[in-house]
C-alpha positions as CSV (number, residue, x, y, z in Angstrom):
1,X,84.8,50.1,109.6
2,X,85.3,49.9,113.0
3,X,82.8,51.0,116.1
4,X,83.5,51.1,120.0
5,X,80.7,52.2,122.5
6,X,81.7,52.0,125.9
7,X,80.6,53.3,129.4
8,X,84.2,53.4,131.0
9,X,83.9,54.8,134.7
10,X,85.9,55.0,138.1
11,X,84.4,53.0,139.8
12,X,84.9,54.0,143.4
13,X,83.6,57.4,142.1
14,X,81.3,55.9,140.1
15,X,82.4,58.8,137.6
16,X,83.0,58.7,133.8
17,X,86.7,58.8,133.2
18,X,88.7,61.5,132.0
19,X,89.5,61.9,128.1
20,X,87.2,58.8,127.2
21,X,84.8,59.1,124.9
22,X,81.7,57.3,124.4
23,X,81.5,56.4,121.1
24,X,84.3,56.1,118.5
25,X,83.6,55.5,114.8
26,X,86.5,54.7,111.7
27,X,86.0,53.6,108.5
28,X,88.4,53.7,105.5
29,X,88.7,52.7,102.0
30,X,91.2,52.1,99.2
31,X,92.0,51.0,96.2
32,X,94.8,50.2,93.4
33,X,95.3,50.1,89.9
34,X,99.1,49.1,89.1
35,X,101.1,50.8,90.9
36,X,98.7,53.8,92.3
37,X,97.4,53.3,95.3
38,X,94.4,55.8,96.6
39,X,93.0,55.8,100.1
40,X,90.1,57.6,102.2
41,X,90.3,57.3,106.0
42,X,87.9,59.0,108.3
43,X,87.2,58.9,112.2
44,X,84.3,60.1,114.6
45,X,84.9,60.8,118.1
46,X,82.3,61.6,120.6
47,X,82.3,64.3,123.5
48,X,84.9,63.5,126.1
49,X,84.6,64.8,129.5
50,X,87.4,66.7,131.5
51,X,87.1,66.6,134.8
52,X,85.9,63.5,137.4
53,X,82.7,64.6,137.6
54,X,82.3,64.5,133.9
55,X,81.7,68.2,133.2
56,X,83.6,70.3,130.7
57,X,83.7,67.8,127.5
58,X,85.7,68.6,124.9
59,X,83.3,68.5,121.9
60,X,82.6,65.5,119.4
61,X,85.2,66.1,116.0
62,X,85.3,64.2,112.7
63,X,88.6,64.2,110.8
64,X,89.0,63.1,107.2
65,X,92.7,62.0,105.5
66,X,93.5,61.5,101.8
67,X,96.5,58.6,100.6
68,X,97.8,58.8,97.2
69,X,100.9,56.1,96.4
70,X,103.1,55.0,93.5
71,X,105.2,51.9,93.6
72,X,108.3,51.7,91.3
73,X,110.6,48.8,90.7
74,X,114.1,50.4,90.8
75,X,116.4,47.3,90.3
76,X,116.4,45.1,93.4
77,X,114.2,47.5,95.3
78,X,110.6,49.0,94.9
79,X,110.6,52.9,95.7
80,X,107.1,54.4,96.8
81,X,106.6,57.7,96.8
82,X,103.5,59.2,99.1
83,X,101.0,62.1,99.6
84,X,99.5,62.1,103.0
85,X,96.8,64.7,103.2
86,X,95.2,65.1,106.9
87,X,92.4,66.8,108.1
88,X,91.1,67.7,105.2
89,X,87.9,69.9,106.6
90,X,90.0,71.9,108.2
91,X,88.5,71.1,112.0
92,X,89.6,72.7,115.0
93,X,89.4,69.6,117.7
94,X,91.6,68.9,120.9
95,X,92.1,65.2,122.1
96,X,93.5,67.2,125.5
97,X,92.0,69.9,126.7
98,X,93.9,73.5,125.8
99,X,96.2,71.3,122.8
100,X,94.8,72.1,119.7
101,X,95.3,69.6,116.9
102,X,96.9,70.4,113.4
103,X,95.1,72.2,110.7
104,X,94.5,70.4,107.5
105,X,98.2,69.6,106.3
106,X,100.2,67.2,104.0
107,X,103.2,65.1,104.4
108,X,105.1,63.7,101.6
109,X,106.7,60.3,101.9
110,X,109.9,58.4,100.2
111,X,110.5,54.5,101.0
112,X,112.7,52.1,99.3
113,X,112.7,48.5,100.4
114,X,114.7,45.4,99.0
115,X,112.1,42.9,96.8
């Protein structure tokens, strides 16, 4: 897990910045079993403000992500084979203001690499 809290300000304005939140918060977990792997990822993000003066934050969001792998030996390569699953509660958050992030969605993956 990982945890930031920081106070970043202009400091001729003596302002919080722009787009910088206070506190951040990210913690994952995994695990594998042969060749399955399984992950959990989540991170915390606290308000943000918008403007100089610090008014107008874009709310505080949590987003949660789901890994799922398989690893197979195909001659003188491994092939892994991926299910990413993002935002899994569904939350409506912007990291900019007016640019929503994606809904909860899934990417599938394909890798070979040389052993």
């Amino acid at each position: 897990a990982l945890a930031t809290l920081l106070d970043a300000r202009d400091l001729d304005r003596r302002q919080p910045l722009r787009y910088v939140p206070r506190w951040t918060l990210k913690a994952w977990a995994g695990v594998a079993r042969g060749p399955v792997r399984v992950a959990l990822d989540a991170q915390a993000v606290g308000a943000r403000p918008t403007t100089a003066g610090g008014t107008q934050p874009l709310p505080a969001h949590v987003v949660l992500g789901a890994r799922v792998g398989l690893d197979r030996a195909l001659g003188p390569a491994t092939l892994t084979v991926g299910l990413d699953l993002d935002n899994l509660l569904d939350a409506r958050y912007e990291t900019v203001r007016s640019h929503v992030m994606p809904p909860r969605h899934a990417r599938l993956r394909l890798a070979v690499r040389a052993r």
